[in-house]
N, C-alpha and C positions, 0 to 999 in steps of 0.2 A: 594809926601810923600814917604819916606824909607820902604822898605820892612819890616816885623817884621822877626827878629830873628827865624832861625828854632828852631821848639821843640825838646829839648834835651831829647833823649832817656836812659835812664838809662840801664849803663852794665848788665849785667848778675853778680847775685851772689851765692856766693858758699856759702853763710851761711843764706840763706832768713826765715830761722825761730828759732825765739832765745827763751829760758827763759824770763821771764820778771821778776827778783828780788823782782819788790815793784805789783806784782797782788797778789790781797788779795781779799777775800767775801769784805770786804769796796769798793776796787775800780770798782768793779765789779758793785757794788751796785748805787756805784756815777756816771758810764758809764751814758751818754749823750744818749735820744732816737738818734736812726737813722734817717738821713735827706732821703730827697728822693734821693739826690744823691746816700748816702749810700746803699738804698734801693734798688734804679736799682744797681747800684754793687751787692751787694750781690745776687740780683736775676740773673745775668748772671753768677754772679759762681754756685750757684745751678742749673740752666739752669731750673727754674721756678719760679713764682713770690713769693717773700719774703713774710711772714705774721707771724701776731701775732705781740705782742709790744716788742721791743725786742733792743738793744744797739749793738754798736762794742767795745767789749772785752780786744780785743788783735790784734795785726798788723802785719804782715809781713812786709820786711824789703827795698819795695817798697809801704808802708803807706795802702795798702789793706787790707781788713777785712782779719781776719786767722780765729776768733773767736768772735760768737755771742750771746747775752744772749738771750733767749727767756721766756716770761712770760707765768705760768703754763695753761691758757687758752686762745684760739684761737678765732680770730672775731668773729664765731658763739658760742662758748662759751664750745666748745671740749675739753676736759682735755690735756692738752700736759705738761710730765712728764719731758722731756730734757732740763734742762735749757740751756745749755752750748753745742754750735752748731758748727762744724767744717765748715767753709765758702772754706776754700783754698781747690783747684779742686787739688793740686798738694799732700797738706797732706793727703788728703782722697786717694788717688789713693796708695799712700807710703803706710796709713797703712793699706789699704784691699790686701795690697800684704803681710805685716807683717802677718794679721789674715789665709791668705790662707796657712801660710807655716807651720799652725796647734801649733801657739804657744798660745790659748787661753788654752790649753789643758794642757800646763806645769801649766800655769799662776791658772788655779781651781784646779788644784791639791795640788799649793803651799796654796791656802788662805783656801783650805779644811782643811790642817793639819796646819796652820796656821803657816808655815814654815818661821823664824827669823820674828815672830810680823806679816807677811806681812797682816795676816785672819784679827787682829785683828784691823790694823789701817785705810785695805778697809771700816770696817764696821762704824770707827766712823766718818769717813770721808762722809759716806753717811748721817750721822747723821747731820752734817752740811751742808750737801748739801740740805736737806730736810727743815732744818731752814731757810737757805736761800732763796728758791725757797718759802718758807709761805710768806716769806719779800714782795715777790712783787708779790702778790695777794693771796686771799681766798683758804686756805692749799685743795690739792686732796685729795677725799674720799681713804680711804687705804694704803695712803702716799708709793706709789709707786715709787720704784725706776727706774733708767735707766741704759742701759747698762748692766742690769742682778745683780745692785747691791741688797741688801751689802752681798749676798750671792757667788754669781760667777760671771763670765761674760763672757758678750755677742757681744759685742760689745767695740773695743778698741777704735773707733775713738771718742766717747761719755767720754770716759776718757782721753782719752787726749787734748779735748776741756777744760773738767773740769780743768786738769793739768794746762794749760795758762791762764787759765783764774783767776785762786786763788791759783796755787801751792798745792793745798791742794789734789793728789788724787796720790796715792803709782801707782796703774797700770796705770794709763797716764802716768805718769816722767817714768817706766820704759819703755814702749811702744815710746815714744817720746827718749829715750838717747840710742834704738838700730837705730833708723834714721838718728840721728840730729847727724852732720852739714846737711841740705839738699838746692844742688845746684838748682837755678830756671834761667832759662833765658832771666825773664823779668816778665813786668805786665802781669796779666792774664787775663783780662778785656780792651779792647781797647774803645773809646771813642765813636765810632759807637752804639757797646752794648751797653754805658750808654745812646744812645740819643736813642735806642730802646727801653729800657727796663724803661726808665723814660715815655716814651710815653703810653707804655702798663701798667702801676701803673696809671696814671692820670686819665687811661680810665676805671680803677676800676677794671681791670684782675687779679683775686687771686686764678683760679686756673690751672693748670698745660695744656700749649693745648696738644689736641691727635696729634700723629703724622701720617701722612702719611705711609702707609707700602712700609716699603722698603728705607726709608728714615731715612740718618743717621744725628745723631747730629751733629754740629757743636762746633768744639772744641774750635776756636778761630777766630773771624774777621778778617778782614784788617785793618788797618785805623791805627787812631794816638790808642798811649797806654792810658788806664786812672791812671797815674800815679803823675797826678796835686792832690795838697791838697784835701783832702775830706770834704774838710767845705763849706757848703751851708747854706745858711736863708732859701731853701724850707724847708714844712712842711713835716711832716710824718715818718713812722717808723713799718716796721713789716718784720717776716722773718719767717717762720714754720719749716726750716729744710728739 
């Protein structure tokens, strides 16, 4: 019998996170639950296990979650206000370098005095975010915003998940076009973590382990990359953020 064909590793790209033209609250809406494959993905780029009901969004430009939806409430039935969840280990890291170099501070200053519209279009944009997030499941008491909206904010990454995932949020698109193009050197998840982290989902692990003191995370495995199709017939689907 012939060997099989080595797996083909995908280059390295200088543009691994794009716009997506046609995300809309529809497609958002339409997004497909996550399979368990997806599941163990997403939980090795969080580096703990995924929950809540929740879809993949939006993709980076090796087919990996970049963005996920999560549903307003969590298996035991915890309010969770974030629908729209940044999964890429590599855009989180980008923007909490963005947030550190103190540009939230421009960003409430502009929507305070609602400098060129910008006050005004954060606020109705939460207004549909709010609509949205009713969509897929029993509206939260208080109707609580994320990221510090529709008044300031708080947090960029939570806006720019929103950004990809429905175009629809002014400070994600601008937080997202001082990064992008952003170069990645490949998949972020090798196939080891998926045959981990599927292991640890089946066995019902949903919450975070302790770690050992003194003992650092693990940023990336060995092994083959998980950069095969993300389409599986397993069951299942949840991700908390």
């Amino acid at each position: 019998m012939p060997d099989l064909p080595p797996k083909v590793i995908p280059p390295p790209s200088s543009d691994a996170i794009a716009f997506d033209d046609d995300a809309s609250y529809v497609t958002a809406l339409q997004a497909s639950p996550t399979t368990l494959r997806e599941r163990a993905i997403v939980s090795a780029q969080l580096g703990r296990p995924a929950r809540g009901d929740n879809a993949v969004v939006h993709r980076c430009s090796f087919g990996l979650p970049t963005v996920v939806r999560v549903g307003p409430r969590l298996e035991d039935g915890t309010p969770f206000p974030t629908v729209f969840w940044l999964a890429c280990p590599l855009l989180r890291s980008s923007i909490g370098r963005l947030e550190a170099e103190g540009s939230m501070v421009g960003l409430n200053e502009r929507i305070d005095s609602d400098d060129g519209g910008i006050g005004s279009a954060y606020a109705a944009a939460f207004e549909r975010y709010i609509d949205f997030r009713d969509e897929l499941g029993e509206p939260l008491e208080g109707r609580p915003g994320a990221g510090g909206s529709p008044l300031y904010v708080k947090c960029l990454h939570v806006h720019a998940a929103h950004t990809l995932a429905t175009n629809d949020n002014v400070v994600g698109e601008w937080a997202l076009r001082q990064l992008l193009p952003i170069a990645c050197d490949g998949p972020c998840v090798s196939e080891d973590d998926v045959a981990e982290w599927t292991e640890r989902l089946e066995a019902g692990e949903l919450e975070r382990p302790e770690r050992k003191p003194g003992k650092k995370r693990r940023r990336r495995s060995k092994g083959r990359r998980a950069d095969a199709p993300m389409e599986d017939s397993s069951d299942g689907g949840s991700n908390d953020g």
